[in-house]
C-alpha positions in Angstrom: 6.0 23.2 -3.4 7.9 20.3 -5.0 5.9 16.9 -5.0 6.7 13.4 -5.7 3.8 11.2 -6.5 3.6 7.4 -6.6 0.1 6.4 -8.4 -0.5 2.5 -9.3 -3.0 3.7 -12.1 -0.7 5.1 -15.2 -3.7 6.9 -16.5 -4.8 8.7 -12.9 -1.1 9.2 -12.5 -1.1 11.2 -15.4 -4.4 13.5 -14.5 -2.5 13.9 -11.2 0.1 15.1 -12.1 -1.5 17.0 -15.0 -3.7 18.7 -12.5 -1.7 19.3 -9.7 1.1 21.3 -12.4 -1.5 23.1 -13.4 -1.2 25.5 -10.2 1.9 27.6 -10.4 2.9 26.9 -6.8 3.3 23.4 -7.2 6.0 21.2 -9.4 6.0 17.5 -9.5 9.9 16.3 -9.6 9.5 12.6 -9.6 5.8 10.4 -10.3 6.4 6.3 -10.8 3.4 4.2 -10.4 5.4 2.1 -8.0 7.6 2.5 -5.2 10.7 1.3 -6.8 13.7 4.3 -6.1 11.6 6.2 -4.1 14.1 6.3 -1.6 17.3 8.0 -4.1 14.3 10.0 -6.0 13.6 11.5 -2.2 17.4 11.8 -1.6 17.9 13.7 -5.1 14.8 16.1 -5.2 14.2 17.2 -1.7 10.3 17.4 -1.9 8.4 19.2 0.2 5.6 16.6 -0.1 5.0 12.9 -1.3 1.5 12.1 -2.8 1.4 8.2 -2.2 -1.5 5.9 -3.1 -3.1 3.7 -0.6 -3.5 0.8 -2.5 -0.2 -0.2 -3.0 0.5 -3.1 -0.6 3.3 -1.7 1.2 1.3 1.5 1.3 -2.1 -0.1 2.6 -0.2 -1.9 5.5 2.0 1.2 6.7 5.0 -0.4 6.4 6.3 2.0 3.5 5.4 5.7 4.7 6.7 4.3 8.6 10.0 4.0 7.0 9.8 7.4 4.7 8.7 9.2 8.3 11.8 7.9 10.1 14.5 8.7 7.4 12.7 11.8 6.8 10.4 13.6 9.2 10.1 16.7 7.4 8.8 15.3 4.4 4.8 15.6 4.7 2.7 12.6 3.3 -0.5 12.8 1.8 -2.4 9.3 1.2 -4.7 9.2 -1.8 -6.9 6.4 -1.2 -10.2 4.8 -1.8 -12.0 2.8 0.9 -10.5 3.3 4.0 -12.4 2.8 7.1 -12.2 5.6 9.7 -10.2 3.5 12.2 -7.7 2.8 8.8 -7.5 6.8 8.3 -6.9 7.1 12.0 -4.1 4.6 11.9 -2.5 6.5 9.0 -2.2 9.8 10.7 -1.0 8.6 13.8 2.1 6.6 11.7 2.7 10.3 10.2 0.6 11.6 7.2 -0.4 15.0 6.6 -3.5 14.8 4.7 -5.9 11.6 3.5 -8.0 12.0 0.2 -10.1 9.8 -1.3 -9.9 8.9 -5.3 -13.2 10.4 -5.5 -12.0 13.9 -4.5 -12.4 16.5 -7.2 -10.0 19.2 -8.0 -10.8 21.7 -5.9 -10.5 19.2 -2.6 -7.2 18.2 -3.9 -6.5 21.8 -4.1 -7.5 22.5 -0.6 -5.3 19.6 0.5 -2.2 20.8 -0.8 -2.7 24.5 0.4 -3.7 22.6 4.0 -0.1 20.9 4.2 1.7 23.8 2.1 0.3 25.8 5.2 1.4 23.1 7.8 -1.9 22.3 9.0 -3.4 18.6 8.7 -5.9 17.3 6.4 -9.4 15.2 6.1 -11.9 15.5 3.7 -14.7 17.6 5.6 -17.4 14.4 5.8 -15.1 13.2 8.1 -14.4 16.2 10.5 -17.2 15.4 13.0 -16.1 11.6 13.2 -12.1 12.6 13.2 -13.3 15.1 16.5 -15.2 12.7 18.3 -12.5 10.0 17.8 -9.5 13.3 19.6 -12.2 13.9 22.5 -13.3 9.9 23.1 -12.7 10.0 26.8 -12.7 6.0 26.8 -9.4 6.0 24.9 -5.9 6.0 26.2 -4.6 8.9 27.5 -1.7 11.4 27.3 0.2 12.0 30.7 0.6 15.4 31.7 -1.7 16.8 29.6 -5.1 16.5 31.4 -7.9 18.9 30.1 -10.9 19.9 32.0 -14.5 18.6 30.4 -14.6 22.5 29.3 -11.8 22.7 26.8 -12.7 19.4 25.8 -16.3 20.9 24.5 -14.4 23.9 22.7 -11.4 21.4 21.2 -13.9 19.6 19.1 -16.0 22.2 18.4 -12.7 23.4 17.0 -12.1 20.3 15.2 -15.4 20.6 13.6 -14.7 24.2 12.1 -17.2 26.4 14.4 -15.7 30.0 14.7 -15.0 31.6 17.9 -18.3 33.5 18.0 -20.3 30.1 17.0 -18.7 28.7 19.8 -19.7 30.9 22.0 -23.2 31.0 21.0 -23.5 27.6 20.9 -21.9 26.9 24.9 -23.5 30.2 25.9 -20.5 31.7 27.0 -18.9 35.6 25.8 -16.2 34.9 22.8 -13.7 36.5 25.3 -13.8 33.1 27.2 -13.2 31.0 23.8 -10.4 32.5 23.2 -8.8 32.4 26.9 -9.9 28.0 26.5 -8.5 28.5 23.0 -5.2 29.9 24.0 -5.0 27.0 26.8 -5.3 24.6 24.7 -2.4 25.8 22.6 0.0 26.0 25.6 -1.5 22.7 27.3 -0.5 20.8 23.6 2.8 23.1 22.9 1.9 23.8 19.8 1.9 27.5 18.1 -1.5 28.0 16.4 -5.4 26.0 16.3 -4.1 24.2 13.1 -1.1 23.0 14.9 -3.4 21.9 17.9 -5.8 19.7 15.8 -2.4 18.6 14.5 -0.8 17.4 16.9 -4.3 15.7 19.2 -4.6 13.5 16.3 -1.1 12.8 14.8 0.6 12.1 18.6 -2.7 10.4 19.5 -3.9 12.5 22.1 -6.6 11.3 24.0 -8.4 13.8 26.1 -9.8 13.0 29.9 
């Protein structure tokens, strides 16, 4: 996977890029500690995914990654960022990032991260998967015509979110693990998407409110 990374820092730019070339499946192309020929270095590389930090005005306000997702949706974002509020993190996904890390994360998280996106499934660091599945099932919050779940599937979709398996699930609404994964395979045609990392996906990045 080929990665260009914008890092204000020069010295954690470095360690990034030092640490994410030290896994043979990943090559960093272009790394600048500002935004300045992102665009052309975008254009001439190709990446599979941009590594952008959150502190970088244009960055912290949305404006920049809104423009990268419209010239080029099938670039994936990750935001590397310290101090976000959820509501911020929220915000950032539903403008079109892949995965949200905070400065703090050691390697292995970063690790997990990239192999998350590499995969095409979203990421969050896992203290914030209980607050990121409450916020996809808030019933108060605006809705998604034509996509109407029953109070059911809502229960399994965030236990989902929150990384239960399908026998946990089932032990947990008292219900056989045959029924999980009938819910489970509704959920995937009722969002269009093709697999459970695609559904969490998509409820969060289209921001998709369930009744």
């Amino acid at each position: 996977m080929n990665l260009i990374i914008i890092e204000a820092i020069p010295l954690l730019l470095q360690a990034v890029c030092e640490a994410v070339e030290s896994k043979p499946d990943y090559k960093v192309c272009h790394a600048a500690p500002h935004l300045h020929d992102l665009e052309s270095a975008i254009s001439e590389f190709q990446p599979d995914l941009l590594w952008l930090d959150a502190t970088i005005p244009e960055v912290h306000v949305g404006s920049a990654f809104q423009s990268i997702h419209k010239k080029y949706p099938d670039l994936k974002i990750l935001l590397f960022g310290v101090g976000e509020t959820v509501p911020e993190i929220r915000k950032y996904f539903k403008q079109g990032i892949w995965a949200y890390l905070p400065k703090s994360a050691d390697a292995q998280e970063v690790e997990s991260a990239l192999t998350c996106v590499q995969s095409g499934e979203f990421y969050v660091p896992a203290s914030l998967n209980k607050v990121f599945a409450s916020w996809v099932t808030n019933p108060v919050s605006k809705k998604k015509p034509g996509c109407k779940l029953t109070q059911r599937e809502q229960e399994i979709l965030q236990l989902i979110v929150e990384e239960f398996t399908t026998m946990e699930i089932a032990k947990k609404l008292y219900i056989c693990k045959c029924t999980v994964e009938t819910h489970r395979i509704k959920l995937i045609e009722k969002l269009g998407v093709k697999n459970v990392a695609g559904l969490v996906r998509e409820a969060i990045q289209r921001e998709l409110y369930l009744c």
